[in-house]
C-alpha positions as CSV (number, residue, x, y, z in Angstrom):
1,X,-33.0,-50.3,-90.6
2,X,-32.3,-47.4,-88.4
3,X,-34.1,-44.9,-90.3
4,X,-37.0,-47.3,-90.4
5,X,-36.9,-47.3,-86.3
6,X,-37.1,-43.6,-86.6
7,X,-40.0,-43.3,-88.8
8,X,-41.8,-46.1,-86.3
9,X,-41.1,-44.1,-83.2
10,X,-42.1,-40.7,-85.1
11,X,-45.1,-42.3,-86.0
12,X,-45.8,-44.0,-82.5
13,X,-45.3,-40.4,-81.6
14,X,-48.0,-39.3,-83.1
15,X,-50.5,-41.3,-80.9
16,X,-50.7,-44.5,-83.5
17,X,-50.1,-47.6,-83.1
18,X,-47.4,-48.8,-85.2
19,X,-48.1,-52.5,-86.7
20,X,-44.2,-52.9,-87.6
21,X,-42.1,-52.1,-90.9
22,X,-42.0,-54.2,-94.2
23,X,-39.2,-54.7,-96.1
24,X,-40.5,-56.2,-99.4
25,X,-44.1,-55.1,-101.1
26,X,-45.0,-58.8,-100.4
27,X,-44.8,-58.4,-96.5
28,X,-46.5,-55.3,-96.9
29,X,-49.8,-57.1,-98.6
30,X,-49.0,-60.0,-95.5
31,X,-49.8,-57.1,-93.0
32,X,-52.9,-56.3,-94.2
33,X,-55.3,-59.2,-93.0
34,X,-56.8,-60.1,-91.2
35,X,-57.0,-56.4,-89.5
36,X,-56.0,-54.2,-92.1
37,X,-54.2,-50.7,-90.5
38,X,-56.2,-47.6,-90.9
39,X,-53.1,-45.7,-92.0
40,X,-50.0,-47.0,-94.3
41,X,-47.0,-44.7,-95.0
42,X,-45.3,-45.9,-98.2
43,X,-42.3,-45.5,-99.7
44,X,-42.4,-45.3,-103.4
45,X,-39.9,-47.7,-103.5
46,X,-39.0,-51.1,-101.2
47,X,-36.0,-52.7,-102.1
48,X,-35.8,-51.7,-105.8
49,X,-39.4,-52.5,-106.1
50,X,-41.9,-49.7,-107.2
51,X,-44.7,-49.7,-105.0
52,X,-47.5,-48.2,-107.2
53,X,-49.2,-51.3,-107.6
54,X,-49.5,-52.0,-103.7
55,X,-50.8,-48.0,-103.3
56,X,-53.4,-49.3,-105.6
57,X,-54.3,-52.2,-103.3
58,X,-54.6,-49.6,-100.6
59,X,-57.5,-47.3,-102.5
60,X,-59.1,-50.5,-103.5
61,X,-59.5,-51.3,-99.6
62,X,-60.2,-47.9,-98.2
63,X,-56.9,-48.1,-96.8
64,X,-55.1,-44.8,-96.2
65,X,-51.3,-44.6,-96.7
66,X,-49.2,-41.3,-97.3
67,X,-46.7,-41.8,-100.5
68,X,-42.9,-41.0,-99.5
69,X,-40.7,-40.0,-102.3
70,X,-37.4,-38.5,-102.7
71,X,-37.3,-35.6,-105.1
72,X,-39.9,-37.0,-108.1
73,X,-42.4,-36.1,-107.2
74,X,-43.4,-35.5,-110.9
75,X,-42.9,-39.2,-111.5
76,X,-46.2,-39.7,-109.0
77,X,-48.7,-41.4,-111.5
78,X,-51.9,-39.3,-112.5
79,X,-54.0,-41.7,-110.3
80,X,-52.1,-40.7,-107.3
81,X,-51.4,-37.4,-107.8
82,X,-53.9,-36.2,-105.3
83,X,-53.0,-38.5,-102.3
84,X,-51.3,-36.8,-99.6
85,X,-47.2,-37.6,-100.1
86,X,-43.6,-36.4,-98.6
87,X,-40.9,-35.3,-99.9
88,X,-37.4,-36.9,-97.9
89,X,-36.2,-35.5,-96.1
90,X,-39.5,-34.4,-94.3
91,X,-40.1,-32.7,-90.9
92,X,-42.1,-34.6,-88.4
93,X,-45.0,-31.9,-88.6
94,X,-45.2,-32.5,-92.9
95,X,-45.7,-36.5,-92.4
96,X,-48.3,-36.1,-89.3
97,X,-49.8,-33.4,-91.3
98,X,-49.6,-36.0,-94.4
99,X,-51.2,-38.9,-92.0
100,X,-54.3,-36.7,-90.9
101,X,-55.0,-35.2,-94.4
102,X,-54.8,-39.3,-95.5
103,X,-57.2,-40.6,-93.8
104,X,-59.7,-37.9,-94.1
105,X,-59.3,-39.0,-98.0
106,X,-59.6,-42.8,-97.4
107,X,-63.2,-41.9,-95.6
108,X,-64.3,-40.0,-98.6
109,X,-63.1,-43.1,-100.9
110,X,-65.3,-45.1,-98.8
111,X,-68.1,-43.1,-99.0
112,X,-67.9,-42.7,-102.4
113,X,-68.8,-46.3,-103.3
């Protein structure tokens, strides 16, 4: 939970607005309404649970979100591949970096439809 805290006040750091952390892919999705967050940062995996399926849910909805993973990163599927990701441990500069390249991506997934 600590580490969690940290990535909330990094983020808060970075002007946003933090909404709060989930520990399970089903409080994640319970987040999302009814004012769904304009960026998501994701860990590949919550509690033992891939998340590959939620990152799915978040392209569906124009929803950014920045993919965390430890070190396999060749283990990102081919549909992600191109989504903006970290590689723990990050510096603060590579996730706010991540965040701002993110949603650039998520308002040219929107305009694409």
């Amino acid at each position: 939970m600590l580490i969690a805290m940290m990535l909330e006040q990094m983020i808060a750091d970075f002007g946003y607005e933090v909404m709060g952390t989930a520990t399970t892919v089903e409080d994640a999705r319970g987040m999302l309404d009814p004012k769904p967050p304009d960026i998501v940062v994701l860990d590949r995996y919550v509690r033992d649970q891939l998340t590959i399926e939620f990152a799915d849910e978040l392209i569906q909805r124009n929803i950014a979100f920045v993919l965390m993973v430890a070190s396999e990163v060749e283990l990102i599927p081919p549909r992600h591949q191109g989504m903006p990701y970290v590689t723990k441990p990050f510096a603060d500069h590579d996730l706010e970096k991540a965040m701002r390249v993110s949603k650039v991506s998520a308002r040219g997934f929107a305009g694409s439809h």
